[in-house]
C-alpha positions as CSV (number, residue, x, y, z in Angstrom):
1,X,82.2,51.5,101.7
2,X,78.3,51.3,102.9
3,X,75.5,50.4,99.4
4,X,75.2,53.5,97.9
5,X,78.6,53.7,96.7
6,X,77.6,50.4,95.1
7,X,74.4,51.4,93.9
8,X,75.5,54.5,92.4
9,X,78.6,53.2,90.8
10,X,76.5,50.7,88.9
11,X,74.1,54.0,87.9
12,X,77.2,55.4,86.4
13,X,77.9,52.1,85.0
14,X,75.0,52.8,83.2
15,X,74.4,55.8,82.1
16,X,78.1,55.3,80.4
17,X,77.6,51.9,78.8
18,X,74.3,53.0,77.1
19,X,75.2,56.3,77.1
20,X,71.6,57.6,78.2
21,X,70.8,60.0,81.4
22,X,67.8,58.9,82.9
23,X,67.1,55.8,85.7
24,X,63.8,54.3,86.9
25,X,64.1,53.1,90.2
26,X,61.8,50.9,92.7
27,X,63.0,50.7,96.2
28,X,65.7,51.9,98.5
29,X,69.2,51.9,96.8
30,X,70.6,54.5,99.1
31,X,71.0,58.2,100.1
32,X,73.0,59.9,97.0
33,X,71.2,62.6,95.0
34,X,70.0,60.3,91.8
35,X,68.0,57.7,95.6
36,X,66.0,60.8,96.8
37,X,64.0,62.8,94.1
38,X,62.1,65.5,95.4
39,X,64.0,65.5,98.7
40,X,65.3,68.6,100.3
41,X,68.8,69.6,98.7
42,X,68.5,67.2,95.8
43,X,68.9,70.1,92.8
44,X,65.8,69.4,90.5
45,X,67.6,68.9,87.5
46,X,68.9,65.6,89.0
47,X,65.5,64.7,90.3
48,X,64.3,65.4,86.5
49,X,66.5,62.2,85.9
50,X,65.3,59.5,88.2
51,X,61.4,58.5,88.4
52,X,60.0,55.5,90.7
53,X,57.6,52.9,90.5
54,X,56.2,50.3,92.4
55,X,57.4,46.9,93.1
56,X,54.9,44.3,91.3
57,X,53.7,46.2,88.4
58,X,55.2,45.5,85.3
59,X,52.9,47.8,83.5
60,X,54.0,50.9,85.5
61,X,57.9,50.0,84.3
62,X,56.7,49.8,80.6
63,X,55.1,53.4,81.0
64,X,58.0,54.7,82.4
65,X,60.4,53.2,79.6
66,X,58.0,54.8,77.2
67,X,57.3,58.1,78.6
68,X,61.5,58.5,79.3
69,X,61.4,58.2,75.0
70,X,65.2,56.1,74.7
71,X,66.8,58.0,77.7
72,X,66.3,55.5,80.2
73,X,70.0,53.7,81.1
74,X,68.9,51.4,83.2
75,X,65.8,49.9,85.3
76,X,67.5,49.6,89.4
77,X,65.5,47.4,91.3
78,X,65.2,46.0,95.0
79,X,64.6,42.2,94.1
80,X,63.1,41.4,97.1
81,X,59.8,43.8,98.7
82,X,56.8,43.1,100.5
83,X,57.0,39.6,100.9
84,X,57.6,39.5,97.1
85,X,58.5,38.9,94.0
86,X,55.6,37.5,92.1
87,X,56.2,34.8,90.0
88,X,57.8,36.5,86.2
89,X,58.1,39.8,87.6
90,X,62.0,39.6,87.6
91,X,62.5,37.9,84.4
92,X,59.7,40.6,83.1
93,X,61.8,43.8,84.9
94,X,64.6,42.5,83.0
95,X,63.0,42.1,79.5
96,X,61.5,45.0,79.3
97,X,64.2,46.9,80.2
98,X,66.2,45.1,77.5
99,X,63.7,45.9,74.8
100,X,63.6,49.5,75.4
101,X,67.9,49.1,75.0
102,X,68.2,49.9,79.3
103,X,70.1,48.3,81.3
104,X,68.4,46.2,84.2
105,X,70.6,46.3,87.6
106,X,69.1,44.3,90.6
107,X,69.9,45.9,94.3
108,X,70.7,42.6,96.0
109,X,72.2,44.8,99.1
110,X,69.9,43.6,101.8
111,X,69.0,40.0,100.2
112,X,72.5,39.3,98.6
113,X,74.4,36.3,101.2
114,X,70.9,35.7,102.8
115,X,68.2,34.1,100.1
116,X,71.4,32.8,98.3
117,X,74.7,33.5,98.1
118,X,73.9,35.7,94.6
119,X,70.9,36.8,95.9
120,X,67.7,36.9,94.5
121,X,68.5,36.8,90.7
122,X,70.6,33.7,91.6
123,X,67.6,31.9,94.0
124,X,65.4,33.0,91.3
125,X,67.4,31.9,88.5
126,X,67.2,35.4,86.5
127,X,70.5,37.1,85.6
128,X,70.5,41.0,85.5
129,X,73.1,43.3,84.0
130,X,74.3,44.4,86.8
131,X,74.2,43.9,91.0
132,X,75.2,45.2,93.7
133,X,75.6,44.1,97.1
134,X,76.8,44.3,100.3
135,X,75.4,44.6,104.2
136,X,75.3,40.7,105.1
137,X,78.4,39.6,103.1
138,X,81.1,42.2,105.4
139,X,79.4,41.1,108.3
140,X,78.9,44.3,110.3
141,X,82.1,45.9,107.9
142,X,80.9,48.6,105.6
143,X,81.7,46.8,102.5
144,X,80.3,46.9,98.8
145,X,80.8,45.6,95.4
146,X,79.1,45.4,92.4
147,X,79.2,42.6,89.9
148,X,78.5,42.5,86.1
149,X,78.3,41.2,82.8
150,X,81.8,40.9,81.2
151,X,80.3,42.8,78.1
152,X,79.2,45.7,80.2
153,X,81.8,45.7,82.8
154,X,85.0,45.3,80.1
155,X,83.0,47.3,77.3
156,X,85.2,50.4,75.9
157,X,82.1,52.6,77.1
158,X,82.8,51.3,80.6
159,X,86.5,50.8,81.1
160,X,87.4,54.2,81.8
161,X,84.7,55.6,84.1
162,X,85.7,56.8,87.0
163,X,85.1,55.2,90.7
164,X,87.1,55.4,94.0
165,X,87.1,55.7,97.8
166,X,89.1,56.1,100.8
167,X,88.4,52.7,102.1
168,X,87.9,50.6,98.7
169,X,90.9,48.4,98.7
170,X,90.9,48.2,102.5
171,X,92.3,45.1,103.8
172,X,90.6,44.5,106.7
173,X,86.9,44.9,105.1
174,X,88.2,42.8,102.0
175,X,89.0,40.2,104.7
176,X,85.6,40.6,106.5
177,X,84.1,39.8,103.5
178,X,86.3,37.0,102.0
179,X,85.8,35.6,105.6
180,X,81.9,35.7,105.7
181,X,81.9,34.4,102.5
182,X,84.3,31.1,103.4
183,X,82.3,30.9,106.9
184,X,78.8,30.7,104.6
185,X,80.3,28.3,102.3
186,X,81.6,26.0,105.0
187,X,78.5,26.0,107.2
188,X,76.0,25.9,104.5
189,X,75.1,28.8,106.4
190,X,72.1,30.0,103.2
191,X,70.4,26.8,104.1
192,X,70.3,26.9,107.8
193,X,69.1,30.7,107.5
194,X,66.0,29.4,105.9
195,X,65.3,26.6,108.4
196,X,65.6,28.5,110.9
197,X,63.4,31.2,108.9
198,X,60.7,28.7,108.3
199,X,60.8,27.9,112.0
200,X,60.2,31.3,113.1
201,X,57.5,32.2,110.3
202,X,55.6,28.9,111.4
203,X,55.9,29.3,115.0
204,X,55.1,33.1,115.1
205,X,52.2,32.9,112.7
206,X,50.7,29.7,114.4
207,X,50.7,31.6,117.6
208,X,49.2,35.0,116.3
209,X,46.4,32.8,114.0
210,X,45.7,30.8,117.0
211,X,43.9,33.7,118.8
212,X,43.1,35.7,115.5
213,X,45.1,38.3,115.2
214,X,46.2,39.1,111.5
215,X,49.9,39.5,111.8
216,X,52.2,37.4,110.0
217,X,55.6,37.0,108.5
218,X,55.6,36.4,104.8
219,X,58.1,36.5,101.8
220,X,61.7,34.5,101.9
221,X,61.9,32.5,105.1
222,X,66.0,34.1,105.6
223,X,64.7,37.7,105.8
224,X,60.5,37.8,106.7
225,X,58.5,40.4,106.1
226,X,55.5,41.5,109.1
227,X,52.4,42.4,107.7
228,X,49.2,42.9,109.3
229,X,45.8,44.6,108.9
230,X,45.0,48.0,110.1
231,X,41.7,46.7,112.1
232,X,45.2,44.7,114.2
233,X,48.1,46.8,114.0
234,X,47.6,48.8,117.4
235,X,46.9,45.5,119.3
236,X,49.9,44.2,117.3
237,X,52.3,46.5,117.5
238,X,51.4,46.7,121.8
239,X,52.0,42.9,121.9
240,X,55.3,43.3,120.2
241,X,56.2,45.8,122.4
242,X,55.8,43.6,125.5
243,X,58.1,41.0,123.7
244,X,60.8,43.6,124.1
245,X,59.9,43.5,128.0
246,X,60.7,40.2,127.9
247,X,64.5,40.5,125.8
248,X,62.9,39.8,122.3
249,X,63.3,42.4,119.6
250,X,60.9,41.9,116.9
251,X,60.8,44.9,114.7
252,X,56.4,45.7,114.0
253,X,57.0,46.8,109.8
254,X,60.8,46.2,108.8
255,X,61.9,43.2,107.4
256,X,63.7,40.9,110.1
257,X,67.1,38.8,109.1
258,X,68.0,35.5,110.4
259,X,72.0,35.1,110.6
260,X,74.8,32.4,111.6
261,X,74.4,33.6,115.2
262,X,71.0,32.8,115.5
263,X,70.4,29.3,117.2
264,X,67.3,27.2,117.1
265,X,66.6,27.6,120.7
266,X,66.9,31.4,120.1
267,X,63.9,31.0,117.7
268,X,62.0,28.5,119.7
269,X,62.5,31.2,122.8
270,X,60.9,33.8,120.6
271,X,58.3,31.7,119.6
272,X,57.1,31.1,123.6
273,X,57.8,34.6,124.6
274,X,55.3,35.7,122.0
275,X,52.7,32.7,123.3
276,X,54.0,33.9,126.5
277,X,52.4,37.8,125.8
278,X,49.1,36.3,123.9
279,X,48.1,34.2,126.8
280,X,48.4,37.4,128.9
């Protein structure tokens, strides 16, 4: 099962514990109808139900839960964004959402088994209601799961809702995963993924500072985030694509992922071939 049978199970989590209709979202949790609002063949009574906001602004969550008048069921947010988050802003997404009687579910899908085995609420030390996960922990298998409060999850509101799938006791992702997670576990795999993150981000941002050029990775050192200014981003983004010349994918706006696989002379390699390109 890919993330958005995850993220959407924990919506309907949600909306049945609290027994409200409406979700404020910020970020990516997927492709299912209540994801998209606005988009083409999303009916607009369901897009009625789902506003966004940004990641980083607390104020913009506290106008939503407002405006939505006691309807809102819960606050779904991608933990980790632009390099973020900013120091509170979790532990404030959560209260907030708890004082206007929401839920507050963290989409840990692309930083769950990378930052920290739990993810970001667990590096962070902030405990939602909900998560979700999945990507990185399957290991290339599409598997999902979603994790709770026992409260929430064992509730009389809860117990009965309704969630399947073809594949959702499938033995050979359920293996995948319990695999990954024993092979992270054993190798103290979370902690290699951020020295070799911190390795990369030094090296590549050395080399791009070093002949001025604004690009740079930022944000948790297991899954860096590019950024760089528009007066750069051509030159960049030419640069990176002569990397690619030279067998080194580095993607110019998407956020990259260390894994087990990764060596340190595979970082060091990257390192020179971008040198390699600059000097050139």
């Amino acid at each position: 099962m890919g993330g958005s049978n995850a993220t959407s199970g924990a919506v309907r989590i949600a909306r049945a514990y609290t027994g409200r209709d409406r979700i404020i979202k910020c970020g990516y949790h997927g492709w299912h109808d209540w994801t998209r609002p606005g988009d083409p063949g999303v009916p607009e009574s369901v897009c009625a139900l789902t506003s966004t906001i940004d990641y980083g602004y607390l104020d913009q969550l506290e106008d939503q839960l407002k405006e939505s008048n006691g309807r809102t069921a819960c606050v779904f947010l991608e933990t980790i964004q632009q390099g973020g988050p900013l120091e509170g802003y979790l532990e404030g997404c959560v209260g907030l959402a708890h004082d206007y009687g929401a839920l507050c579910v963290f989409d840990e899908t692309k930083v769950g088994f990378r930052v920290a085995l739990g993810g970001a609420g667990d590096h962070f030390g902030v405990t939602p209601d909900i998560s979700t996960f999945g990507k990185a922990i399957s290991n290339g298998y599409a598997g999902s799961f979603l994790v709770g409060k026992q409260e929430i999850l064992r509730s009389a509101e809860t117990r009965s809702t309704w969630m399947t799938a073809t594949f959702q006791s499938d033995l050979l992702i359920l293996t995948a995963i319990r695999t990954t997670l024993s092979e992270l576990q054993r190798k103290k795999g979370i902690a290699y993924q951020w020295r070799l993150g911190d390795r990369l981000i030094t090296g590549l941002n050395d080399a791009f500072g070093r002949v001025g050029l604004s690009y740079k990775l930022v944000g948790c050192s297991p899954m860096p985030s590019p950024t760089v200014d528009d007066t750069d981003r051509d030159r960049c983004f030419k640069i990176l694509e002569r990397c690619l010349g030279l067998g080194h994918y580095l993607h110019p706006t998407h956020p990259w992922f260390l894994s087990l696989a990764h060596t340190e002379e595979d970082i060091d390699g990257t390192i020179q071939a971008v040198d390699e390109v600059l000097r050139s």
